[in-house]
N, C-alpha and C positions, 0 to 999 in steps of 0.2 A: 504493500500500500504506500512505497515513496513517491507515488507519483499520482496522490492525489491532490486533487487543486480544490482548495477550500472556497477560493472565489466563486470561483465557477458554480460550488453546490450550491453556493448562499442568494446567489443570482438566481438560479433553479429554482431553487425553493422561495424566493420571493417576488417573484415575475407574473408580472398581469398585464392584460391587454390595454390600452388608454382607449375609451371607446372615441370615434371620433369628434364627437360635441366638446370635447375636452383637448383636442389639439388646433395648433393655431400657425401662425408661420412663424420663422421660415418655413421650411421644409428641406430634408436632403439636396443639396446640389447635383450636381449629372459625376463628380468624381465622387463623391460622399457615396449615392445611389450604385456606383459600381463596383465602391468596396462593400458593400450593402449584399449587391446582388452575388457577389463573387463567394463570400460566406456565406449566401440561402444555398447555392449550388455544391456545395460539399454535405452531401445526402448519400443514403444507399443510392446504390444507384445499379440493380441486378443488370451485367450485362453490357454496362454503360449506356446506356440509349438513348440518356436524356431526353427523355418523355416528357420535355416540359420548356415552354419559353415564356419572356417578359414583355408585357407592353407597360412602359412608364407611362403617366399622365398625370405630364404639368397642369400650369393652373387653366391655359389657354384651353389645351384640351378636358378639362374639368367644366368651364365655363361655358366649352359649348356643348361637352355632354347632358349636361343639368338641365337645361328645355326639351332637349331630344328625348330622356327619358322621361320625366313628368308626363309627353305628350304622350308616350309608350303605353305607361301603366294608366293613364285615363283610359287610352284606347282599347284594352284591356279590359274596362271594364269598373276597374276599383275607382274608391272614390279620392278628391280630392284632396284627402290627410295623405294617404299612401301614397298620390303622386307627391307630395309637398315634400314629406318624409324621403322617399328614394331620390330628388331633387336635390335635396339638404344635404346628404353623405356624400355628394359630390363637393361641398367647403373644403375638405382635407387637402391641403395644403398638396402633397402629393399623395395618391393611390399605384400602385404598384398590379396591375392584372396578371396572375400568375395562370398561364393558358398551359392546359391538358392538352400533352402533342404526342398520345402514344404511335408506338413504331410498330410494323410489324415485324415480328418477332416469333420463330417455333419453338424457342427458348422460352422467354421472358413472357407470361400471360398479362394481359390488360389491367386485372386487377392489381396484378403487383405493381405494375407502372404505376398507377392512380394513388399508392403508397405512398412512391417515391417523388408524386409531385406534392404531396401533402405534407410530408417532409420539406419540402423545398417551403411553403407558405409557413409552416413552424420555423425554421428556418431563417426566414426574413421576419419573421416578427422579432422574433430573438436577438437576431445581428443589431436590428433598429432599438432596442430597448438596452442591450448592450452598450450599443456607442452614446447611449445617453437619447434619445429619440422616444417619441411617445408613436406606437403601433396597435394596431388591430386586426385580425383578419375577419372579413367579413366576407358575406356570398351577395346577398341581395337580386335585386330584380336583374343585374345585367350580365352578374351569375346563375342566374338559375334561366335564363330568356335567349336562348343558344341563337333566336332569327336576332334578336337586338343585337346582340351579342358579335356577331359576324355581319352585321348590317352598318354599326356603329365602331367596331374595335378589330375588323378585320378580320374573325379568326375564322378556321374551315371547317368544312362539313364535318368534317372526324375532330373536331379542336373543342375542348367545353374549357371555360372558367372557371378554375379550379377557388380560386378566391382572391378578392380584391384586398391590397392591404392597405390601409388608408398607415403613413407617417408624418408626423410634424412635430414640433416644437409641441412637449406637455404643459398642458399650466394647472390642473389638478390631479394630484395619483387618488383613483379611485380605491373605494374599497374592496377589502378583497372580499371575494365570494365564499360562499362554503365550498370546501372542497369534498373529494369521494372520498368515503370510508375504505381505505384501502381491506382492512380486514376483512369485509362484508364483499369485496371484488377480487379475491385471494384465495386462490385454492393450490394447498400443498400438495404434490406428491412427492412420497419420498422413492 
């Protein structure tokens, strides 16, 4: 056990998400965002295949996502809170689209890919909370709306939105949540 890193656990163990109503700018730079993104990519990774790419959006692309979707989720149906709501998480100073690009693979099955991009979005939350950044991962309406989705953010018919990470500048550390009773989620075999 010489080579364990006490920081490290104590970051683990007290690491929570900033939801984004609670981040503000700045936001990561384009070099800040590549050392960022360079540490989400150090993931399993079966096979190497990297199942998985980045779309940044700046504030520019934020500002004109934010209409685009409001008009989405009206059309849709829902009402005017929900478009307001999906509208508003577009504020984050930057968001980070962490896009599902499995490969084909007779090796490596889909679901294991989908792991290895979900890692990558823990990953980048973590890198961003580490360097002192306030993060979240979220899905929301332009994750879960594969036509918006590729309509709005590019991505292809086999590509889904694995999760949006909204980062910026924190200005409240939220509470922390209850967490899982690990004993009651633990099962020994000897």
């Amino acid at each position: 056990m010489d080579h364990r890193n006490d920081a490290a656990l104590q970051f683990l163990a007290s690491r929570r998400s900033h939801p984004p109503k609670l981040l503000t700018g700045p936001g990561p730079d384009q070099t800040q965002l590549t050392e960022l993104l360079t540490l989400a990519a150090r993931v399993p990774d079966h096979g190497k295949l990297e199942p998985w790419r980045f779309i940044v959006l700046g504030r520019q692309a934020l500002d004109a996502l934010a209409p685009a979707l409001q008009a989405a989720v009206l059309a849709d149906g829902q009402d005017q809170a929900a478009a307001d709501k999906a509208a508003s998480a577009m504020a984050s100073p930057v968001i980070v689209a962490v896009v599902f690009s499995p490969v084909n693979s007779p090796k490596v099955p889909t679901w294991e890919q989908m792991l290895s991009v979900g890692a990558v979005c823990l990953g980048l939350v973590n890198a961003a909370l580490a360097s002192g950044w306030g993060a979240a991962w979220l899905s929301g309406y332009v994750a879960l709306n594969h036509d918006f989705a590729q309509a709005h953010l590019g991505i292809a018919e086999h590509e889904r939105v694995a999760g949006m990470i909204h980062i910026g500048t924190r200005t409240l550390t939220p509470p922390d949540r209850p967490r899982p009773d690990i004993a009651a989620k633990t099962r020994w075999l000897p």
